[in-house]
PDB file of N, H, CA, C and O in Angstrom:
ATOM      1  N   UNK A   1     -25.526  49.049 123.179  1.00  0.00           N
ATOM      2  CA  UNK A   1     -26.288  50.263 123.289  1.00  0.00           C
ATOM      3  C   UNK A   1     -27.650  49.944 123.893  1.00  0.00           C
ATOM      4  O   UNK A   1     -28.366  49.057 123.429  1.00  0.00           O
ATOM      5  N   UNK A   2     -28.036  50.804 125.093  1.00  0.00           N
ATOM      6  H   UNK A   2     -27.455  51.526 125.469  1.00  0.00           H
ATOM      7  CA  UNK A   2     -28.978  50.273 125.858  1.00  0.00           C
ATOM      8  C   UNK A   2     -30.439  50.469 124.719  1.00  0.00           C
ATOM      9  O   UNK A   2     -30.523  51.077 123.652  1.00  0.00           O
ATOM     10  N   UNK A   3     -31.097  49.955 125.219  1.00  0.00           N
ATOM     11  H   UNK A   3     -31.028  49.461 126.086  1.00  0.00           H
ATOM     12  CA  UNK A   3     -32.175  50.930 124.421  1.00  0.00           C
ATOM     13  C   UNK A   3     -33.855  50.942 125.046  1.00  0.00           C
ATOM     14  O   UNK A   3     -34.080  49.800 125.448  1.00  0.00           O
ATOM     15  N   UNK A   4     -34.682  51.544 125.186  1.00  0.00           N
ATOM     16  H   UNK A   4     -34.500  52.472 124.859  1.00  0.00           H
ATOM     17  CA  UNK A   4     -35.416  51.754 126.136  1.00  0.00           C
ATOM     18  C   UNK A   4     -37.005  51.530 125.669  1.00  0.00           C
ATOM     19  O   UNK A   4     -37.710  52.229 124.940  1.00  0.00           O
ATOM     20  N   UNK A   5     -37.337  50.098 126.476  1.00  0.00           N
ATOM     21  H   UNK A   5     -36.765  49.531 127.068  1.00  0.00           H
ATOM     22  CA  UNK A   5     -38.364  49.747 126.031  1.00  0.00           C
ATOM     23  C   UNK A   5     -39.531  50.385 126.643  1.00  0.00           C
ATOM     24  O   UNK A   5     -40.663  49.939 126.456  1.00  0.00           O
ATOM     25  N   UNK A   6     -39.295  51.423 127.371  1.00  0.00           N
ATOM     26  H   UNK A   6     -38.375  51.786 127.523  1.00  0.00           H
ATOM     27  CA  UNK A   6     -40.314  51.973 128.363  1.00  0.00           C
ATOM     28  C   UNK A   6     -41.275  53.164 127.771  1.00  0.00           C
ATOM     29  O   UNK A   6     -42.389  53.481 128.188  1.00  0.00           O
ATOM     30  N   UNK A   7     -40.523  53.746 126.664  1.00  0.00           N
ATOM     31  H   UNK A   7     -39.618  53.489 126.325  1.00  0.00           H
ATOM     32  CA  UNK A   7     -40.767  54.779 126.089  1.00  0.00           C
ATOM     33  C   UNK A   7     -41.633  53.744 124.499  1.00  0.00           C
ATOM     34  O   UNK A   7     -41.222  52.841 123.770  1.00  0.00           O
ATOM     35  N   UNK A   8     -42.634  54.340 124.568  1.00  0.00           N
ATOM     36  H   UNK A   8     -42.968  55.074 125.159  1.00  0.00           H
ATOM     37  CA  UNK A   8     -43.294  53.977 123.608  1.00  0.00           C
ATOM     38  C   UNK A   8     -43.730  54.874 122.450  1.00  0.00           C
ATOM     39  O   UNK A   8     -44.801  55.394 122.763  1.00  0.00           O
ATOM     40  N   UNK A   9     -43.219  55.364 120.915  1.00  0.00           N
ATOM     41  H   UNK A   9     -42.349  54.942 120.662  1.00  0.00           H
ATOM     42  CA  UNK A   9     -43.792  56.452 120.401  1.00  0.00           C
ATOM     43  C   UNK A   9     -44.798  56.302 120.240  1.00  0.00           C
ATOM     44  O   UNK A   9     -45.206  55.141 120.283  1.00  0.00           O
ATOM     45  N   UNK A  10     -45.884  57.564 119.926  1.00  0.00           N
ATOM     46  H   UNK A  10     -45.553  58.507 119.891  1.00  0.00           H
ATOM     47  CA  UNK A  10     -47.310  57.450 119.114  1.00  0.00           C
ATOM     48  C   UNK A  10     -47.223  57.087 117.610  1.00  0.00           C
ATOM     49  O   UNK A  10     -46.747  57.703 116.657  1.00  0.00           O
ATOM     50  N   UNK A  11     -47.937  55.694 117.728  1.00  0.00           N
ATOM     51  H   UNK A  11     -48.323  55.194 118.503  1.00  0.00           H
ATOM     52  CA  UNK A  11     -47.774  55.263 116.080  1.00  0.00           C
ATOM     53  C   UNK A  11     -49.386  55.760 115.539  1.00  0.00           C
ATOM     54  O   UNK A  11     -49.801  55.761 114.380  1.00  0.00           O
ATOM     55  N   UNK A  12     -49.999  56.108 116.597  1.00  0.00           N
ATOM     56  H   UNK A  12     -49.661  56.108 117.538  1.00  0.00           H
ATOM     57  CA  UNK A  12     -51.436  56.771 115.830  1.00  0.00           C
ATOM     58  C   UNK A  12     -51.738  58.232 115.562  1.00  0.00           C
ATOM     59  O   UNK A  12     -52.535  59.069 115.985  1.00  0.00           O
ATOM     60  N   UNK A  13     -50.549  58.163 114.487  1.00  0.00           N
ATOM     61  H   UNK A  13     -49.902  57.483 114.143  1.00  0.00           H
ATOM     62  CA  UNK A  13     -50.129  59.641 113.214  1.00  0.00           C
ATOM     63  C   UNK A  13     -51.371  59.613 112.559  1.00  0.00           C
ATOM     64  O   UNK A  13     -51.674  58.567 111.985  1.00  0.00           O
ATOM     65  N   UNK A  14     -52.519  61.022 112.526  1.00  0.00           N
ATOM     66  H   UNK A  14     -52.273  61.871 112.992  1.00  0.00           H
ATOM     67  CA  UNK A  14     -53.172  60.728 111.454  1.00  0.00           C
ATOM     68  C   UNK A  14     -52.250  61.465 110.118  1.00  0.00           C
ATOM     69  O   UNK A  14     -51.251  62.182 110.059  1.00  0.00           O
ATOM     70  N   UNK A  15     -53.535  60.631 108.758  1.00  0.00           N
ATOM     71  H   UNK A  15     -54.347  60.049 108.805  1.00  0.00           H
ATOM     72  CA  UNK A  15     -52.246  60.945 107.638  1.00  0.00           C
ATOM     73  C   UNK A  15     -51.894  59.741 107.615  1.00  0.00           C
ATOM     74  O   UNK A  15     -52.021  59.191 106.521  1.00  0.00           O
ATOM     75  N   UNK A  16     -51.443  59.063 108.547  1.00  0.00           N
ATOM     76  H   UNK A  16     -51.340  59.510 109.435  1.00  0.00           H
ATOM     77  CA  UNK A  16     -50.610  57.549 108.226  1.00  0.00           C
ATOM     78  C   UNK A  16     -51.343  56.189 108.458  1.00  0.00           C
ATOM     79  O   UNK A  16     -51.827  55.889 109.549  1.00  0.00           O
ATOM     80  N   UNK A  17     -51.387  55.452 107.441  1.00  0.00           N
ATOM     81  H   UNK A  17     -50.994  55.696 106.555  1.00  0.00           H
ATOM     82  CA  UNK A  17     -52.020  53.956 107.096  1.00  0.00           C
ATOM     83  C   UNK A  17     -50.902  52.954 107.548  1.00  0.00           C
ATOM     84  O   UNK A  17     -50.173  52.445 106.697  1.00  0.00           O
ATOM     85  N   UNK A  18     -50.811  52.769 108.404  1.00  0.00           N
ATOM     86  H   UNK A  18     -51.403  53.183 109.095  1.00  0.00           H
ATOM     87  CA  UNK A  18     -50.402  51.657 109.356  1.00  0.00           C
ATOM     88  C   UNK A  18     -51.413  50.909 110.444  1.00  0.00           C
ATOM     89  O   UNK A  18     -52.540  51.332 110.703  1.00  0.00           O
ATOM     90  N   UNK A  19     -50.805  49.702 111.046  1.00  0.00           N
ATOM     91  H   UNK A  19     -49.889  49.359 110.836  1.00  0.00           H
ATOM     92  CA  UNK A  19     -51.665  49.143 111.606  1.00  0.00           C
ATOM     93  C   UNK A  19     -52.456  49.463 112.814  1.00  0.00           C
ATOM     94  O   UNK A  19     -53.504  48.926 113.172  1.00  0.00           O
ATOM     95  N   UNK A  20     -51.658  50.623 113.514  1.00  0.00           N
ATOM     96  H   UNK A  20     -50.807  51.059 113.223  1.00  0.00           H
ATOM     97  CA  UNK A  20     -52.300  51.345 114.432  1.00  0.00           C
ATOM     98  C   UNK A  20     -53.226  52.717 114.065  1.00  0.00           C
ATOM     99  O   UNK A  20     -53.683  53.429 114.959  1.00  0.00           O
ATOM    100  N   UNK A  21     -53.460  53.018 112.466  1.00  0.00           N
ATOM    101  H   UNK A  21     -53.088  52.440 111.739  1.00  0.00           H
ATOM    102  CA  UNK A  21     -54.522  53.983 112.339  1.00  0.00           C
ATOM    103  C   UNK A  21     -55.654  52.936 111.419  1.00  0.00           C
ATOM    104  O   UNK A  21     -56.805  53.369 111.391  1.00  0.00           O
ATOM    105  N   UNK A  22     -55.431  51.760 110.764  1.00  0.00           N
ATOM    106  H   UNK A  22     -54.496  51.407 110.787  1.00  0.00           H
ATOM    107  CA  UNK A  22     -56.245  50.853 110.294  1.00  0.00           C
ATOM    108  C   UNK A  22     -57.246  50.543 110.974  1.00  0.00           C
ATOM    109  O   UNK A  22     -58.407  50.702 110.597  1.00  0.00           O
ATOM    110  N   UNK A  23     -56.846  49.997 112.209  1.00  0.00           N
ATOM    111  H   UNK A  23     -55.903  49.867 112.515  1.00  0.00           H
ATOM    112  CA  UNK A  23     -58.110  48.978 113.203  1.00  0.00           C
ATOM    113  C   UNK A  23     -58.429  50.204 114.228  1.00  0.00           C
ATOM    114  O   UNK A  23     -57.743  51.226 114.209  1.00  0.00           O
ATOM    115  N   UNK A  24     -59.177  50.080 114.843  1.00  0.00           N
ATOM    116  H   UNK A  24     -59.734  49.250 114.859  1.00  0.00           H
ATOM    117  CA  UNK A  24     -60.269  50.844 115.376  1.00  0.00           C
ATOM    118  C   UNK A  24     -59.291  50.622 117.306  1.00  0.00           C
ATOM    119  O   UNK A  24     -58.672  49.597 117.592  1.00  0.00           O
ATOM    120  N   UNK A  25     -59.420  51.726 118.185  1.00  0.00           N
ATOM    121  H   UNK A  25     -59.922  52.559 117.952  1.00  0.00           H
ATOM    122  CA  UNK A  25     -58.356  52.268 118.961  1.00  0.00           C
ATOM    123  C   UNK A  25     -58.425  50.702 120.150  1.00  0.00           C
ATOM    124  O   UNK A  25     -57.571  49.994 120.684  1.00  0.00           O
ATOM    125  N   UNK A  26     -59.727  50.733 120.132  1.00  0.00           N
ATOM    126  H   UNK A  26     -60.421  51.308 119.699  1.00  0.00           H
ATOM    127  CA  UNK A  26     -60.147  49.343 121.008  1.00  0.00           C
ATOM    128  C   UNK A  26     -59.732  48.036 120.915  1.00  0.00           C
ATOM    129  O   UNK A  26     -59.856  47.094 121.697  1.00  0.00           O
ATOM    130  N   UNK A  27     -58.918  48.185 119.193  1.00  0.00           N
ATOM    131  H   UNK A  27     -58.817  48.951 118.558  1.00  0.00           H
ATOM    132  CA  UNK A  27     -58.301  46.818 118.924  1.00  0.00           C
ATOM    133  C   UNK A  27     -56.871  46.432 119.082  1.00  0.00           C
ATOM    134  O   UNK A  27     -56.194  47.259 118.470  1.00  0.00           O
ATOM    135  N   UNK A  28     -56.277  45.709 119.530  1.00  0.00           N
ATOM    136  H   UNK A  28     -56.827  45.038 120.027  1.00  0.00           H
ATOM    137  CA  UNK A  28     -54.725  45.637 119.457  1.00  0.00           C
ATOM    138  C   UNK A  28     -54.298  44.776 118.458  1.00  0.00           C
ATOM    139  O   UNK A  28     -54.531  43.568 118.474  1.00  0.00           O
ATOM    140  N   UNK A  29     -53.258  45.746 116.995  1.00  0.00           N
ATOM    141  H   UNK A  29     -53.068  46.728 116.982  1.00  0.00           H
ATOM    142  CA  UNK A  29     -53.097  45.264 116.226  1.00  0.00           C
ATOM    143  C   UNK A  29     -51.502  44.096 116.246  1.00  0.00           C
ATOM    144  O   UNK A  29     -50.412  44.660 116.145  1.00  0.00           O
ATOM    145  N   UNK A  30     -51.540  42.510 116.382  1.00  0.00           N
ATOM    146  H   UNK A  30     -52.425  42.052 116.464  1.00  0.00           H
ATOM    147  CA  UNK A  30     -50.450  41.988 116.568  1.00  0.00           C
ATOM    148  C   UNK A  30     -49.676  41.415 115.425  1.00  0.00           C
ATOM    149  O   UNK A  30     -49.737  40.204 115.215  1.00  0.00           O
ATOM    150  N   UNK A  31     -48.993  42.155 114.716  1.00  0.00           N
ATOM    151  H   UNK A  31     -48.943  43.138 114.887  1.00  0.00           H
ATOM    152  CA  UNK A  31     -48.649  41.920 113.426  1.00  0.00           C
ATOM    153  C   UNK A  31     -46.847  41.640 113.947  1.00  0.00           C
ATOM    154  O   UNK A  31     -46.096  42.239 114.716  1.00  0.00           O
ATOM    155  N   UNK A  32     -46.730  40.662 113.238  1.00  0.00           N
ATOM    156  H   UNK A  32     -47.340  40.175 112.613  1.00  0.00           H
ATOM    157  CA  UNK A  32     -45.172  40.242 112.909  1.00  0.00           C
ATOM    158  C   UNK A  32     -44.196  41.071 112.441  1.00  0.00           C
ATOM    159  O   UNK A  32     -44.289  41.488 111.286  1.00  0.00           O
ATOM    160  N   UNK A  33     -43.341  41.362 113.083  1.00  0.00           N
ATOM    161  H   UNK A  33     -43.265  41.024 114.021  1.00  0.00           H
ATOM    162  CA  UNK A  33     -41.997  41.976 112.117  1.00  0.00           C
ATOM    163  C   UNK A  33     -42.136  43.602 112.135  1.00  0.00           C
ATOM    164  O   UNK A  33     -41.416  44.225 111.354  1.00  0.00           O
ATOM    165  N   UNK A  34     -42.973  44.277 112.935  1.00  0.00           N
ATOM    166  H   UNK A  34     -43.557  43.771 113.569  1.00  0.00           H
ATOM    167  CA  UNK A  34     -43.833  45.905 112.826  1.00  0.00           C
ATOM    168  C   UNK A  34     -43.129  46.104 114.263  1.00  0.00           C
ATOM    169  O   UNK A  34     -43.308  45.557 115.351  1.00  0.00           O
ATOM    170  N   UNK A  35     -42.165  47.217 113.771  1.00  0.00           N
ATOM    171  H   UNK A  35     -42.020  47.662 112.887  1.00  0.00           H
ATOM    172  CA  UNK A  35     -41.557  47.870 115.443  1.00  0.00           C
ATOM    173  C   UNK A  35     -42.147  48.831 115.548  1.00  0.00           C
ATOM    174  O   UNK A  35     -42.371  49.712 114.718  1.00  0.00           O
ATOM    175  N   UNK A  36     -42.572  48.690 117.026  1.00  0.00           N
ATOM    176  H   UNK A  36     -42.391  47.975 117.700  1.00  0.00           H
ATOM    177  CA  UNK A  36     -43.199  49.389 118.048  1.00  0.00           C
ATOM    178  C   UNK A  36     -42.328  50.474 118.776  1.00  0.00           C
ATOM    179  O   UNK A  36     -42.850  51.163 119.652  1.00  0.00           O
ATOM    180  N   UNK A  37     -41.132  50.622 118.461  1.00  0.00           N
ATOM    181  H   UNK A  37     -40.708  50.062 117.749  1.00  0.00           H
ATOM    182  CA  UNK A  37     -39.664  51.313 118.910  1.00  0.00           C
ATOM    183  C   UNK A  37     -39.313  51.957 118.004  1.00  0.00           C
ATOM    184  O   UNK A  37     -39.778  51.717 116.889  1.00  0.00           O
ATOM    185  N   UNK A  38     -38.460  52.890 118.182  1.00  0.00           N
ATOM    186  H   UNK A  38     -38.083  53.084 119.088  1.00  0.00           H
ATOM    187  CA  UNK A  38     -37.851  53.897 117.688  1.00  0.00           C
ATOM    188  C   UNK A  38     -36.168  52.841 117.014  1.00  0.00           C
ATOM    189  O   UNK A  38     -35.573  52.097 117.793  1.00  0.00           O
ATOM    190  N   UNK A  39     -35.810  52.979 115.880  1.00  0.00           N
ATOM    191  H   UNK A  39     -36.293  53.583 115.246  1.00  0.00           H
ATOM    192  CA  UNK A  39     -34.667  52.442 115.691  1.00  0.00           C
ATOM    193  C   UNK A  39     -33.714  53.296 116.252  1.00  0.00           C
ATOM    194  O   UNK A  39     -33.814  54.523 116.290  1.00  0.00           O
ATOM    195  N   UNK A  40     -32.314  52.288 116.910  1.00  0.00           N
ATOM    196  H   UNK A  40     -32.233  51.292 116.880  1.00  0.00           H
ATOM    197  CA  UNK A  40     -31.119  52.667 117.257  1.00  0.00           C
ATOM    198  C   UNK A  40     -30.618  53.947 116.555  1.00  0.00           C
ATOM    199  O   UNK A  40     -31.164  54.147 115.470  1.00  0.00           O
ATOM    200  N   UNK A  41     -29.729  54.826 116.924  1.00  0.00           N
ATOM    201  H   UNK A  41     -29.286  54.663 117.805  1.00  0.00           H
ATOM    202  CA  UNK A  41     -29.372  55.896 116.928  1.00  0.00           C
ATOM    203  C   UNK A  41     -28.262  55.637 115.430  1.00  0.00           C
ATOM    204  O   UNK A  41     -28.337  56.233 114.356  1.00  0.00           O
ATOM    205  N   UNK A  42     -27.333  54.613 115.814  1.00  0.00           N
ATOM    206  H   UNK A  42     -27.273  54.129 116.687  1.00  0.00           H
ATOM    207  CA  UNK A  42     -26.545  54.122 114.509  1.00  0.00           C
ATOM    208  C   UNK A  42     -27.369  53.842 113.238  1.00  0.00           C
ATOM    209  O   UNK A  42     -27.002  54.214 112.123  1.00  0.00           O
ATOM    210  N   UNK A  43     -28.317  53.276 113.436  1.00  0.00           N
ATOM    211  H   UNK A  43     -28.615  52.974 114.341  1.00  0.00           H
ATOM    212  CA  UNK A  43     -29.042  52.958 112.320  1.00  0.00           C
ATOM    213  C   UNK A  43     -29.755  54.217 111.557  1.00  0.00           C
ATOM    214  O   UNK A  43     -29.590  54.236 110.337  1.00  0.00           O
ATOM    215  N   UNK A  44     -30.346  55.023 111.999  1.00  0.00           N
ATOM    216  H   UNK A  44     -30.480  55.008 112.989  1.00  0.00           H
ATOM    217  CA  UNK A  44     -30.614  56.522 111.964  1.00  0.00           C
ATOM    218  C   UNK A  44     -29.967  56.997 111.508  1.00  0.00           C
ATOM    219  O   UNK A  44     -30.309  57.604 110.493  1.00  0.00           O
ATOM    220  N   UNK A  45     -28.647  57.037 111.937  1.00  0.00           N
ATOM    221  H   UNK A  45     -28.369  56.544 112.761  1.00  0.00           H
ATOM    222  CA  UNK A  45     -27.969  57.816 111.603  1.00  0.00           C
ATOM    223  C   UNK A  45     -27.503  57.525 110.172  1.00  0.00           C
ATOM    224  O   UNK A  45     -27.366  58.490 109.420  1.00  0.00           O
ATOM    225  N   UNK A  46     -27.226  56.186 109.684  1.00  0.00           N
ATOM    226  H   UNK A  46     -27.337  55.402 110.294  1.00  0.00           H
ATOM    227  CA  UNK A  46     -26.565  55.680 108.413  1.00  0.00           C
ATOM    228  C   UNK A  46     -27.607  55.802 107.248  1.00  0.00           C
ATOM    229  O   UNK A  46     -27.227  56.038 106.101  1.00  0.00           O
ATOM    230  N   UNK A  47     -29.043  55.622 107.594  1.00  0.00           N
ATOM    231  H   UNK A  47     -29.351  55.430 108.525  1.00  0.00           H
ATOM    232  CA  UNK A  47     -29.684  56.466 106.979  1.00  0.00           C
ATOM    233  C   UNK A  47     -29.759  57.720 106.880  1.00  0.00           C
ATOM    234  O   UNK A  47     -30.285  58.275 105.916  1.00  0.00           O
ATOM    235  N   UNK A  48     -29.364  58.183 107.632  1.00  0.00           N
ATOM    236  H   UNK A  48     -28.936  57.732 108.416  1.00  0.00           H
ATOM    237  CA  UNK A  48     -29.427  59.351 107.217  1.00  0.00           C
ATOM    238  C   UNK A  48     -28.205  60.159 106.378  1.00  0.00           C
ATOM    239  O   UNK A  48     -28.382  61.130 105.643  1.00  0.00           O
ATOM    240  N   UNK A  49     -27.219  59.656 106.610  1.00  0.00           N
ATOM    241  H   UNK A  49     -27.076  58.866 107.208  1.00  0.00           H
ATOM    242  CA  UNK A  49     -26.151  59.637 106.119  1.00  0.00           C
ATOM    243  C   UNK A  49     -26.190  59.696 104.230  1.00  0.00           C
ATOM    244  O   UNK A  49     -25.778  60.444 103.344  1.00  0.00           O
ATOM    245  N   UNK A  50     -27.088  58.189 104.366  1.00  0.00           N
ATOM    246  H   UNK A  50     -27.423  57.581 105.087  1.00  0.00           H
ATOM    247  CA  UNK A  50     -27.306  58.226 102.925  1.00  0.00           C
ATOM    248  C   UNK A  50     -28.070  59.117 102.013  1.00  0.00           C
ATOM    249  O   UNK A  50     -27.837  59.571 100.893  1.00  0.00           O
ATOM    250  N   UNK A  51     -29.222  59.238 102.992  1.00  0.00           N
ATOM    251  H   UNK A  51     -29.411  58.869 103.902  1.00  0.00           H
ATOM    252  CA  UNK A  51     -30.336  59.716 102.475  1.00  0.00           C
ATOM    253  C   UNK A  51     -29.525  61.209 102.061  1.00  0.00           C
ATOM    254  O   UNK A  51     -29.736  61.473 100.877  1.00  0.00           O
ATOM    255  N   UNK A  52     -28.726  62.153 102.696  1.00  0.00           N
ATOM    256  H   UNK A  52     -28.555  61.939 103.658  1.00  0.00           H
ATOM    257  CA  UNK A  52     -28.530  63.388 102.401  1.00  0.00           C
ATOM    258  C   UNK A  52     -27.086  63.263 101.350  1.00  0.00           C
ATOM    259  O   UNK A  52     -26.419  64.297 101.311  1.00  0.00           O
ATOM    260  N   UNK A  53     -26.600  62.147 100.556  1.00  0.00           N
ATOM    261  H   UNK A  53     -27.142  61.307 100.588  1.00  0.00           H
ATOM    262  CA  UNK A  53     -25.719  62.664  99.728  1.00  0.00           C
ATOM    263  C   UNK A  53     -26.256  62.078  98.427  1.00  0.00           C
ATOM    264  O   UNK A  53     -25.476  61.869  97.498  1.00  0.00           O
ATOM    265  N   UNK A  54     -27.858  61.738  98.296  1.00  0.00           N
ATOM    266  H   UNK A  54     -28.492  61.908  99.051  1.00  0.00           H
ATOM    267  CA  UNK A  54     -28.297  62.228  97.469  1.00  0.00           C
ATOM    268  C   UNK A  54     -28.403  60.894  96.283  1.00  0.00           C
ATOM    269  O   UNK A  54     -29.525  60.920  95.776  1.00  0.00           O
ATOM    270  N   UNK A  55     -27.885  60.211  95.946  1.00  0.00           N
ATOM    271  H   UNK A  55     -26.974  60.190  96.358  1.00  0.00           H
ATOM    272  CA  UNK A  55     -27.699  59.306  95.218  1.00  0.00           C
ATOM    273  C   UNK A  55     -28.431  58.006  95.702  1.00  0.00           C
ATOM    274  O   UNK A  55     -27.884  57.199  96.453  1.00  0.00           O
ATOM    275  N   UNK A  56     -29.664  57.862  95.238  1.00  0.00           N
ATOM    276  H   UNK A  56     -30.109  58.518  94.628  1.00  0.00           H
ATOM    277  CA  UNK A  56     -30.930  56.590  96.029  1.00  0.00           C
ATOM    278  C   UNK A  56     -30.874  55.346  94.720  1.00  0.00           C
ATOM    279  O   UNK A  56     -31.915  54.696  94.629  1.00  0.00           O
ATOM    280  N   UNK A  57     -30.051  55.078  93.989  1.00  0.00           N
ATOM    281  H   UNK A  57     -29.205  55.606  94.064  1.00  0.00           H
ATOM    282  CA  UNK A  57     -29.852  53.998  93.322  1.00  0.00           C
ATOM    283  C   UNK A  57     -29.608  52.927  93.747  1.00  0.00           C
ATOM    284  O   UNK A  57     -29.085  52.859  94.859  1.00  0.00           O
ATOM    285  N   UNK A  58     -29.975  51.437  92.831  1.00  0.00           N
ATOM    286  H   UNK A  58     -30.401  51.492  91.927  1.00  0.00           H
ATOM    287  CA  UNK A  58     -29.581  50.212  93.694  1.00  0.00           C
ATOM    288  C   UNK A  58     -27.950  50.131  93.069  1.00  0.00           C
ATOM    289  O   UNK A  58     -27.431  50.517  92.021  1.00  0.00           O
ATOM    290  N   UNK A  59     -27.376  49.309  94.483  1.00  0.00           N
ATOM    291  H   UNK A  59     -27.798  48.996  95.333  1.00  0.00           H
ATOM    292  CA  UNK A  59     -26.086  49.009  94.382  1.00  0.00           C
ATOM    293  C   UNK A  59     -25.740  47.608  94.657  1.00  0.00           C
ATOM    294  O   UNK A  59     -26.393  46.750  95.250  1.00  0.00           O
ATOM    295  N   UNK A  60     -24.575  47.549  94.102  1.00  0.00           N
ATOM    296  H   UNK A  60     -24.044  48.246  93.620  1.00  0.00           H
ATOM    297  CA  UNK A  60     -24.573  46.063  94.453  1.00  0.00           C
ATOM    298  C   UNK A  60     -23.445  46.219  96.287  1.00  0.00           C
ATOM    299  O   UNK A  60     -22.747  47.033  96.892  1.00  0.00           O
ATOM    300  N   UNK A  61     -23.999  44.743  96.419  1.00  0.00           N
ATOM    301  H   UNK A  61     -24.566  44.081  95.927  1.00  0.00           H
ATOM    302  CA  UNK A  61     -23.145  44.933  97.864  1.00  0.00           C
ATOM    303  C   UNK A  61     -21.356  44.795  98.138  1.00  0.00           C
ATOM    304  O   UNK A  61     -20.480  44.079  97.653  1.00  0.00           O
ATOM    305  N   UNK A  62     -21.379  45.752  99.044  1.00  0.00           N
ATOM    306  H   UNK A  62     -22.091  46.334  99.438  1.00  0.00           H
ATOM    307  CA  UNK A  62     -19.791  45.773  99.146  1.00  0.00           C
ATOM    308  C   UNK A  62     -18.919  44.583  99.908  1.00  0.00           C
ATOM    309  O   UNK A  62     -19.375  43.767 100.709  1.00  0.00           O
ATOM    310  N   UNK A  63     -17.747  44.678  99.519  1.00  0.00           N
ATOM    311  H   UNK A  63     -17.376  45.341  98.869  1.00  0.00           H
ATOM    312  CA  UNK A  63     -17.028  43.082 100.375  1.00  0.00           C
ATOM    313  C   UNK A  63     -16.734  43.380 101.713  1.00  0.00           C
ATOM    314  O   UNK A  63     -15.897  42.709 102.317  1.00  0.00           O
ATOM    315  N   UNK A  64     -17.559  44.676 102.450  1.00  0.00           N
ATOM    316  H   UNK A  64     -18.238  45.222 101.959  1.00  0.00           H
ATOM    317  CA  UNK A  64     -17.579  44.610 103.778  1.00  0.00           C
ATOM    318  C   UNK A  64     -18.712  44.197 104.612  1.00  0.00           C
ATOM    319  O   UNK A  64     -18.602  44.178 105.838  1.00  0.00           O
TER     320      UNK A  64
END
């Protein structure tokens, strides 16, 4: 699945404490492991999947 590094979202949401509303606009924040991308469409989706049948408990993992 292609995915498109060209498109960049706005991560400077006010309201939101992340590293791009923390440091000041002039600074570039280079933090490890912090996507700058929108996650894959599958991944989205399986969250979301979960998220709407409601049940947010821990589970143990399945043998798949």
């Amino acid at each position: 699945m292609p995915i498109n590094f060209d498109t960049v979202p706005n991560r400077r949401i006010p309201g939101h404490l992340n590293k791009w509303t923390y440091y000041p606009k002039d600074e570039l924040p280079m933090w490890v492991a912090d996507m700058d991308f929108p996650a894959p469409k599958p991944i989205l989706e399986a969250i979301h999947k979960e998220v709407t049948q409601g049940v947010l408990g821990y589970e143990l993992p399945s043998n798949e």
